[in-house]
Structure formats: C-alpha cells, structure tokens
N, C-alpha and C positions, 0 to 999 in steps of 0.2 A: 504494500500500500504506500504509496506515495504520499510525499511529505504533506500536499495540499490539499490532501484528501478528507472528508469530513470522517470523525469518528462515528464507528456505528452506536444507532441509537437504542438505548437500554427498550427489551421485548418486555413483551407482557404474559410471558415463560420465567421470570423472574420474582422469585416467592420474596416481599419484602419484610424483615424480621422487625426492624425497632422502627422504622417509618413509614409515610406517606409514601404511595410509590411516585418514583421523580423520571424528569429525562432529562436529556443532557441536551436536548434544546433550551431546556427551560434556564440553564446556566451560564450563558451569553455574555459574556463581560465578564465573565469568572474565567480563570484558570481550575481545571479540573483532574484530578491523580482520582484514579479507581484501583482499586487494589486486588489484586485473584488471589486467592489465601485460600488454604483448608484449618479446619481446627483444629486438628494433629499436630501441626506443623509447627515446628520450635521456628525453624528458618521465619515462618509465617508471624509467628508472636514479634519475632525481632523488628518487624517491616513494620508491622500495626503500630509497632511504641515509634516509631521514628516520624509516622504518617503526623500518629497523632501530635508529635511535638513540631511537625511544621504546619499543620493545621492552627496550633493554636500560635505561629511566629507570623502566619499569615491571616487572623481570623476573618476579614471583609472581602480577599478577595481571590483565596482559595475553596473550594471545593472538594473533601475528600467523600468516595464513598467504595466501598469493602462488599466486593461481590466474590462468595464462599462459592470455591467449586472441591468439592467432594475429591478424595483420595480414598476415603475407604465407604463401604455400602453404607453403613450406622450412618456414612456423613450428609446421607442424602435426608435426613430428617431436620424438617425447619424447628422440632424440640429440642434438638440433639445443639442444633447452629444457634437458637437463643442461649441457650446454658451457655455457650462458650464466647458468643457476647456480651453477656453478665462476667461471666468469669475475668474477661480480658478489656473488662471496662470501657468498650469500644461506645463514642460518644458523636461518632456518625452514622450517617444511613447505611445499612449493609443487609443486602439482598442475597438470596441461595437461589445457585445456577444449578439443581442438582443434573440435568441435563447436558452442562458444557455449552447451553447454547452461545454466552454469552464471551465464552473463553474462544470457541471456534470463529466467532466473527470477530474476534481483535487476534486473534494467529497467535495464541497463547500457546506457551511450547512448556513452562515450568512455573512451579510452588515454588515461592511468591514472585508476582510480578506484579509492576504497576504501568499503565497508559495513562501517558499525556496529554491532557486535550487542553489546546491554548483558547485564550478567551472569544475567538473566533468557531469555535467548535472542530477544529480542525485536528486528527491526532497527530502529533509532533514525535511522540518516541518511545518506547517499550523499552522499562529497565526490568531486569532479572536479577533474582538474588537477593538477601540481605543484605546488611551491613553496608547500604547504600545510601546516608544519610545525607553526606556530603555531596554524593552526584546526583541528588534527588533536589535536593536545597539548589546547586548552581543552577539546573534548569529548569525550576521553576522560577528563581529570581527573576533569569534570562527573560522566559516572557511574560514575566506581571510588568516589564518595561517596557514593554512592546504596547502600538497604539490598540486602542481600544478594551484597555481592559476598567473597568468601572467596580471603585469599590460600592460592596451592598451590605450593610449591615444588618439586614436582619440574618436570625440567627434560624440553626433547623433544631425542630424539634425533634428529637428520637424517643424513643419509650425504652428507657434504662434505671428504673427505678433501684434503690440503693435496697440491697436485700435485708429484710425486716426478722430473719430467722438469727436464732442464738447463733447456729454458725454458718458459714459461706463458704463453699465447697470446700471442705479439709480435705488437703490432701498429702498430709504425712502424720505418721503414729509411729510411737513408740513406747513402748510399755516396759517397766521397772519393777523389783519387788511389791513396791505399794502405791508407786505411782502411774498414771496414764499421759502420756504428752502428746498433743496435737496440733497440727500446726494446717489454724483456720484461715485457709488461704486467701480468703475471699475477705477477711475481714484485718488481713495483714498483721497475726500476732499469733503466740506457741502461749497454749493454754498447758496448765498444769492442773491435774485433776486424781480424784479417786479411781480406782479402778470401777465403781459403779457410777463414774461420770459429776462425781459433785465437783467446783470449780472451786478451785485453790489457789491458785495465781495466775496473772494474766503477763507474759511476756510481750511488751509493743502495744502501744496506744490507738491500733485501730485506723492510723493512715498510712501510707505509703512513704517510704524515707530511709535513707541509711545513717543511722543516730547509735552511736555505743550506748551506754552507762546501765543505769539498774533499771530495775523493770518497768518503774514508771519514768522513764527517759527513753530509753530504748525502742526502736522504729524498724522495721524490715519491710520487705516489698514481695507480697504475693510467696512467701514461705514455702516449701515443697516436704524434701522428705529432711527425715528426723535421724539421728543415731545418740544410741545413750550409753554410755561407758562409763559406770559407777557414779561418780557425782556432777559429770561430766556431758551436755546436750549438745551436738554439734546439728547447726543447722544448713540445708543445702536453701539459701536464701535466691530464690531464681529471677524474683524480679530487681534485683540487685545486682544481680549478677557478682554475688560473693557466698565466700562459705563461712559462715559465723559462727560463736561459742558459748554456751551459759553455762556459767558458775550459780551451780545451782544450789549450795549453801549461800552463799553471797549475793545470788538473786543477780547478777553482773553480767553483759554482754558486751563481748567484745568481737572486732572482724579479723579473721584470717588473713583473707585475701577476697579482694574485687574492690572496684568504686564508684557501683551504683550506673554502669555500662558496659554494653558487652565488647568484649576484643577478643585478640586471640591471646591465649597462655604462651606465656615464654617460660621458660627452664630456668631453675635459678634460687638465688634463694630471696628470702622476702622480706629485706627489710624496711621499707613503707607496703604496707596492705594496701591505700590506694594506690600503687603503682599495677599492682598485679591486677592482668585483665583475664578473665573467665569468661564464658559463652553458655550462660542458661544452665549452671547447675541445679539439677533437678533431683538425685540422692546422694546422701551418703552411707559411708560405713566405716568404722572405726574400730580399731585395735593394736593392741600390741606397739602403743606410737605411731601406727600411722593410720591417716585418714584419705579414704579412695572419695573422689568424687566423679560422678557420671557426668557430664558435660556432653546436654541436647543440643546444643548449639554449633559444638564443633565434632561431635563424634566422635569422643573421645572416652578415656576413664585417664583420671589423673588424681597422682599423690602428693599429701603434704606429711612431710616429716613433722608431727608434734612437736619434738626436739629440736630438730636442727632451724623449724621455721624454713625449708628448704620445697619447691614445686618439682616433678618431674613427671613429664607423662608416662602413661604405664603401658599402652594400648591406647591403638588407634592410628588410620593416618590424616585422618580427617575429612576421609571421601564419604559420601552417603550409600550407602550399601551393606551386602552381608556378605563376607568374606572371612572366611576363618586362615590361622597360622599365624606367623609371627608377629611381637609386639606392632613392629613398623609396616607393615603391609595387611593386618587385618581392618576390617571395616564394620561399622556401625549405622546405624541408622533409627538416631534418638534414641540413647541409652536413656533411660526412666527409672529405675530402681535396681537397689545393690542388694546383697545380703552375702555377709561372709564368713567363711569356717572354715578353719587352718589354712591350708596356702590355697582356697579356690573361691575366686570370687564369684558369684552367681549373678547374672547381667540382664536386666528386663528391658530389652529394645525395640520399645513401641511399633515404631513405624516399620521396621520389617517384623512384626508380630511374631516373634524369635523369642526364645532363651538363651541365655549362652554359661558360656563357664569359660576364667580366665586365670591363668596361673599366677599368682601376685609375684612370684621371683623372678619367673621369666616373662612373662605378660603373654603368651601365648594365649590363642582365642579359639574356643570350639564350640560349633554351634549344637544344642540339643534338640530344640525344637523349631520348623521353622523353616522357609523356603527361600525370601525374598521380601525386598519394600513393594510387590505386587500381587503377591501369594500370601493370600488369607481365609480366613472360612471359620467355621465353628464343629469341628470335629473330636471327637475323643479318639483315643485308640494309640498305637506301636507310635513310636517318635519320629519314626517316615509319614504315618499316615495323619497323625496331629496337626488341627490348623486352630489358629489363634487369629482375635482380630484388635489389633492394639490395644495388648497387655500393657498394666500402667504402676502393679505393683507386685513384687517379689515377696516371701519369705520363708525361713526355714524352717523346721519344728523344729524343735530343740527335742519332741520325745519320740521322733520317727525319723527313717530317711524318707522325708517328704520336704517337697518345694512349695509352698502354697501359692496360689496366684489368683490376681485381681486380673481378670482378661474382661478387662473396662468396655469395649462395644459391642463385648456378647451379654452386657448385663451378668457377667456369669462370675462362680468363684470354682476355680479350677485347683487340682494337684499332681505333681507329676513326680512321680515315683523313683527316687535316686536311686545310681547301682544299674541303670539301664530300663528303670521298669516305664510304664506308658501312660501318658496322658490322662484323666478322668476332671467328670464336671463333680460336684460335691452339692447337695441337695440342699438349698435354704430356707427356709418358710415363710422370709420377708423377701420382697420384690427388690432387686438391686437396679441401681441408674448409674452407668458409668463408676463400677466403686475404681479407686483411685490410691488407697495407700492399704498395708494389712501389715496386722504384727500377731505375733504365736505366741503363749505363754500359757503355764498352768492346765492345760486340756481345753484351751480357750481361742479363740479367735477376735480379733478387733477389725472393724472393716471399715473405713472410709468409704461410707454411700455417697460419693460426692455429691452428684446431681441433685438428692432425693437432699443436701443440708443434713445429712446425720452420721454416729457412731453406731456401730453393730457390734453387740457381745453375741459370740455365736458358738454354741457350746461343741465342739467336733466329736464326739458320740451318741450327739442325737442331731446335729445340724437345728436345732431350736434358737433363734435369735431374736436378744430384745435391743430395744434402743435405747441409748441414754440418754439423761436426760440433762446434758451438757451446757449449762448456763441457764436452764431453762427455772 
C-alpha cells in the first residue's frame, strides 16, 4: 500500500469492548496509532504501556485505539479481551478482530504492531515489535507538524470502571507454615494473610509506582509471582519491571534490580538497582542464595546471586520459540512461572503452552510437555499426546512427584506426573476463569481464580474447594 493511500476503515466485524464503536473517518485532524495486540502477549503489554504514555504526551491531538486479534482460540472471547482490558488498565477504545479481518486489511504480519494514520487519514507506516517507544514518538511528532492537523479536546469515553472487589486479579501465591501471600495484581500490593484468608498486612498502597521503605510506603506495579524462603518474600514485580524483596519481620521493601522500564538484562553485577534493566519479570524462585527469574519479555530465565548482588542469564537466547538444548541456543516463548527442586528448575511457558525442565548448573533446556507457540489444545494423556493452552502457573507437591498446573484458557487445573508419567485434568467443584498462580502445601491447594477476583482452598483428596474470604 502506498504511502498516499487512505487507511482502511474500521468494519463493522469489529466487537467493540470499552467503547462506542468509532471510525477512523471520524478522526480527521487527529493523528491516529491503532494497535494489533493479543492478551497473551508480554511483547503486546510492553507496546500498550508505551501507547498509553504517548497518548497521554499527546492528549488533543492523538488518537490511540487497541484492536485485539486472537493468538490463541480462548482469545477469541470479547469476556476473555474485557478481563484483560481491566487487567492492563487500557484507557482507550479497543475493539476484538476475532476474525483477522481487520489485521488482513492493514497486511498485519506480527504481535504487536501499530498503523499510522496521519491527520489526513492516510496510513503512513507499520511498526512491529516492542520496545519501540522512541520510533513510535519521532513519527508521530513528524506529523502532528504536518499541515492540517487540529487539536480536539474533547476526551473518549471508554467503560473501564476501577474494580470494586476485595481483590483484582491475583496472580501470584505463596504459602508459609502459617502464613498465605498474595500478590493482588490488579490492585498493585502483596497481601499477607491467614491460611483461611483473614488479612494481616497489606504490602503497597494500592497505586502503581516503584517506592522502597515499609509497608505503608512501599508501591509496586501490577505484582506477579511470589517466592518465600523462610522470613524472606521475593517479588517478581512485572509492571516495574524489577525483582523486589520483603523483610518480613521488619515489614521493609527493598529493589533488587529494575527501574520501573523494560530493557534488556546485561550481565554483571549490580551495584545501583536502577541501573539494571529487566523485560516483564513475571516469576520467581528462590534458594540456596540464588534467585531464578522468568523474564516474559525477553525469553529468558535469569539469576541473581543473593550474595554477590551479581545478574547472569541462565537460559535462553532470547528468540520467541520452543527449542530445547543448551543454555545459549534454547528458546522460550513467555516463560510465566518457576518452581524449583535441587538442581531442576520446572518452567511454565505460556505462549508455547509447554513445560519445560532446566538444569540450574548447566542451564540446559528440555521440553516435557508441548509442541510449539502454534500447537495447542486441551488434551490429557502420554506427554507426546498432551496439549495445553496457555498454562500460567506451575507447582510442585512437596508430598508426591507431581507438577501441578494452572492451564489458565482451558479454565482447567491440570497434573503431570514426574518420573515420565502423563498429563491429567484434576476434578474441581468450583468453576475456574483463567486461574493464574497455584501453591501446594499440607494436602492442600491454593488457586489464583484470576478472572472470577478470588482464592481457592482446594482440598487434593476430595478436589472440594472453598473461597476465601480475602479482605472481604
């Protein structure tokens, strides 16, 4: 398509979530970025935060709107695309193409891209990729200078109402001798609680920010997964893009590494935290001095020395894919949750709907369960014939060789049988929406219902689960 050609205009095959339905006639003297994103998509979260912070550099005479096209089937559901507009605070119009119509008529090739339409309605240029802030900023500077563009201030209305439940989609757990920790994503704060869910301290005040000190100073951003190593809570803090720590006698939070942007990790040791840049850390796991974190953003697993204060990646080259073998040549594709025991770390990789197992001395990578970021399904059975559809949370039992799993868009809670055995769904008697984090303890289960806003106690000899009733 040629540069002076009119951008195509938004069909009416277009399911709109939080707005009015719009066209891009109608935005005439605006400069216009539309954004192709799935929900899945870590690459996808990273473009939305960047949208939204030139939206708000430009607010009179840009234009953003976030047209979701589907990666996996679950993402074809306009229920499934509100949740994860709630979840990702999205504060423009964004419509579900679950059809591609609207990706095939702008010659959309990859998650995420954005189309330029200059204030003439004309598209000007398809970027790809994240981490495109900077060449997303020059060209639309370029032509809000350009004749005819008119600022308008009125503002759009979307339907994104601040969620009114005790909590907003948690999605990491970890459970202690007597304690429970959660970390309420959605409400940006690590709740410390009873194991029968009564509320006992509140880590972070509930907005979005990277702030140290004690609990009631203390700020994170959209929180993920948990690890707890005796008095010890390390947090994989993802809308921060850092990995952070509670001193949990002393109530004290301090940061590791990140500063509140994603980059790439460098090697090295760490002596200013804001120096060191991470990419969507989304779990960890802790022991023995060292702490593994998954890194959705670069496809990675990387380690912090507790001691030395030292980064080094473990695994990973940081292609999107599913490739097993050595540290440097194997491949991921959105690592999502850890769980570790003696030298094998256990690897939950979302978007190729994968298990993996990784050797923490050698970093060597083997897949368990799992085909590819295109091969998915909802199957039980032998670990060739198992299909998963973006699994979101791992973990182990401590009184069986069992893997437990959150396989987050079959609604399902899955085990797979260590030692070589096979795949199985595990029977619940409450309805699951995307659950999203899980912890093992005592003959007991914890389940991060993300979607449905709750905790699940779920008793694994009878599969009976109740809710807590967590702040409530």
């Amino acid at each position: 398509m040629t540069a002076a050609a009119l951008a195509p205009e938004f069909t009416d095959r277009l399911h709109w979530i939080n707005a009015p339905a719009a066209t891009l006639a109608g935005q005439r003297g605006r400069v216009v970025a539309i954004a192709f994103w799935s929900a899945g998509s870590a690459y996808s979260h990273n473009l939305l935060g960047d949208l939204r912070h030139l939206q708000a550099k430009y607010p009179d005479r840009l234009r953003v709107f976030a047209l979701h096209v589907p990666k996996f089937e679950a993402e074809r559901s306009p229920a499934l695309v509100e949740q994860a507009v709630g979840r990702l605070g999205l504060a423009f119009p964004v419509a579900n193409d679950p059809d591609f119509v609207a990706w095939q008529h702008y010659g959309i090739q990859a998650w995420p891209s954005v189309a330029l339409v200059d204030a003439r309605g004309q598209l000007r240029e398809i970027v790809a990729g994240d981490m495109q802030r900077e060449a997303l900023d020059a060209s639309i500077a370029a032509m809000l200078d350009e004749p005819g563009v008119v600022p308008q201030a009125e503002a759009v209305v979307v339907r994104n109402a601040a969620m009114r439940t005790a909590l907003a989609w948690p999605a990491g757990i970890a459970v202690g001798a007597k304690h429970l920790y959660i970390a309420d994503s959605g409400h940006h704060r690590i709740l410390e609680c009873t194991h029968d869910g009564r509320l006992l301290r509140v880590f972070g005040g509930g907005f979005p920010d990277l702030v140290d000190g004690s609990l009631d100073e203390a700020a994170f951003n959209a929180p993920r997964g948990l690890s707890l190593v005796r008095d010890t809570l390390y947090v994989a803090d993802t809308g921060n893009h850092a990995l952070r720590r509670i001193s949990l006698p002393r109530g004290q939070v301090d940061t590791l590494a990140g500063n509140g942007q994603p980059g790439t990790p460098v090697e090295g040791p760490v002596a200013d935290p804001a120096a060191a840049t991470l990419d969507q850390p989304w779990a960890v796991a802790a022991a023995q001095g060292r702490l593994f974190a998954a890194l959705a953003g670069s496809n990675q697993i990387w380690e912090y020395d507790l001691g030395l204060g030292v980064l080094r990646r473990l695994c990973g080259s940081d292609q999107f894919g599913l490739t097993d073998g050595a540290a440097d040549v194997a491949e991921f594709a959105h690592p999502a949750s850890l769980a570790l025991v003696q030298k094998t770390l256990y690897v939950c990789d979302a978007s190729a709907s994968a298990l993996r197992s990784v050797n923490i001395d050698s970093g060597a990578v083997q897949t368990l369960v799992g085909r590819g970021p295109f091969e998915f399904g909802d199957q039980d059975g032998s670990r060739e014939a198992a299909r998963l559809q973006y699994p979101l949370a791992i973990a182990l039992d401590p009184d069986a060789p069992v893997l437990w799993v959150a396989d987050a868009y079959n609604d399902a809670l899955r085990r797979l049988k260590l030692g070589g055995g096979g795949l199985s769904r595990f029977p619940c008697d409450h309805p699951l929406r995307r659950p999203a984090a899980i912890a093992v303890a005592a003959g007991a289960l914890w389940l991060a219902n993300t979607d449905a806003h709750e905790i699940l106690r779920i008793q694994i000899d009878s599969g009976q689960a109740s809710r807590l009733p967590v702040g409530e």
